[in-house]
C-alpha positions in Angstrom: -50.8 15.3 -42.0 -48.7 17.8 -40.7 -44.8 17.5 -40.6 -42.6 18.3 -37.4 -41.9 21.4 -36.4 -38.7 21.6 -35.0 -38.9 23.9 -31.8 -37.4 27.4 -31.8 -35.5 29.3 -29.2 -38.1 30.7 -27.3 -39.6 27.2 -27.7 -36.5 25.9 -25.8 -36.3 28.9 -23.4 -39.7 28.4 -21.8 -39.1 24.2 -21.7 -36.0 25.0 -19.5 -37.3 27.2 -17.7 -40.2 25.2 -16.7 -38.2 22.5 -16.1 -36.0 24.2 -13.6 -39.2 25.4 -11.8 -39.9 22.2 -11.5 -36.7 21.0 -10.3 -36.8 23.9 -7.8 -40.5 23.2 -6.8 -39.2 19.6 -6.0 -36.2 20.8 -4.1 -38.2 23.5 -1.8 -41.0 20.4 -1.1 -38.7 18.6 0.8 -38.6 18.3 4.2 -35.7 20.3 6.4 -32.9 17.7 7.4 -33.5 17.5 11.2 -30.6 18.2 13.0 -30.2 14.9 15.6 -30.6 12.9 12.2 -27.7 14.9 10.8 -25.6 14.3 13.8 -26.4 10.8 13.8 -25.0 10.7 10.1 -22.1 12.3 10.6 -21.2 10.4 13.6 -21.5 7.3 11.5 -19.1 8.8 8.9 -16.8 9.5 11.2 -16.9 5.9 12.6 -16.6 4.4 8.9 -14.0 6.5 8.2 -12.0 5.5 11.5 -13.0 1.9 11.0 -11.1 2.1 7.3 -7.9 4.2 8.4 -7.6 1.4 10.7 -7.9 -1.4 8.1 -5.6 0.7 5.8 -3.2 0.5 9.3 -3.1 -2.9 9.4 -2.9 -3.6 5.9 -0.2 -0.9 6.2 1.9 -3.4 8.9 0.8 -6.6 7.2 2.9 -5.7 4.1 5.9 -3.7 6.0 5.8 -6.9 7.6 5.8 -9.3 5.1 8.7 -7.4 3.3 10.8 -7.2 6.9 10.6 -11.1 6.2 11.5 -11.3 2.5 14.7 -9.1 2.9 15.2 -11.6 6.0 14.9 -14.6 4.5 16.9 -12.6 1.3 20.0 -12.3 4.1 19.6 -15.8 5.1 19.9 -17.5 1.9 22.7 -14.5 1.1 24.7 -16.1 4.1 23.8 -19.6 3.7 25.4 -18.8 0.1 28.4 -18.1 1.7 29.0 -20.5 4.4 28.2 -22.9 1.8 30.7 -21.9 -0.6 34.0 -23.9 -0.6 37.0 -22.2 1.1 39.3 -19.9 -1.1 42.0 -21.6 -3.2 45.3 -20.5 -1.1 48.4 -19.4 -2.3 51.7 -21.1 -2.1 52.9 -18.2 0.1 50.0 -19.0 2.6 50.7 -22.9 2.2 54.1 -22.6 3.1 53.2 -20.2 6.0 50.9 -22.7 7.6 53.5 -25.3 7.0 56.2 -23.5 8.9 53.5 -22.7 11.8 53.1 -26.4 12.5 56.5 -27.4 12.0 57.6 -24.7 14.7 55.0 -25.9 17.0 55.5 -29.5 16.6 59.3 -28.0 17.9 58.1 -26.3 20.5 55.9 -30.0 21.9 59.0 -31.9 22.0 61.3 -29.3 24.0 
């Protein structure tokens, strides 16, 4: 029984280069793309293409829209912080300045 003979380099030469006449043969057997088939295919690339920049648009919108309503509804609950907050401790100056004010228009009713 003989043992295996590993191949040598003209060996491998001539295997690639039948194979790429092969590959070649295979290649020049097919038929010429006819033109009105070509067209046809590029039109519908174009339309799938048009057809997904569009659904990129309005995915586009759909998230500019949804953060337009977070950072509104963040505003909201920003102001609704600050009505809600209870008025501002005020000072004895401010007290007595109130004070005065209605004293001097209670005055100013009875004259």
């Amino acid at each position: 029984m003989a043992g295996y003979k590993e191949p040598g380099i003209q060996d491998r030469v001539n295997a690639a280069a039948q194979a790429r006449a092969k590959a070649l043969a295979l290649l020049k057997s097919k038929a010429p793309v006819d033109p009105a088939v070509q067209a046809e295919r590029i039109a519908k690339a174009q339309e799938r293409e048009a057809a997904q920049a569009a659904k990129r648009e309005a995915a586009k919108a759909a998230r500019e829209a949804k953060l337009a309503e977070k950072l509104a509804k963040a505003e909201q609950a920003k102001l609704d912080a600050i009505a809600a907050a209870p008025p501002p401790e005020l000072t004895e100056a401010e007290r007595k300045a109130a004070r005065d004010a209605r004293y001097a228009a209670r005055k100013a009713r009875k004259k």
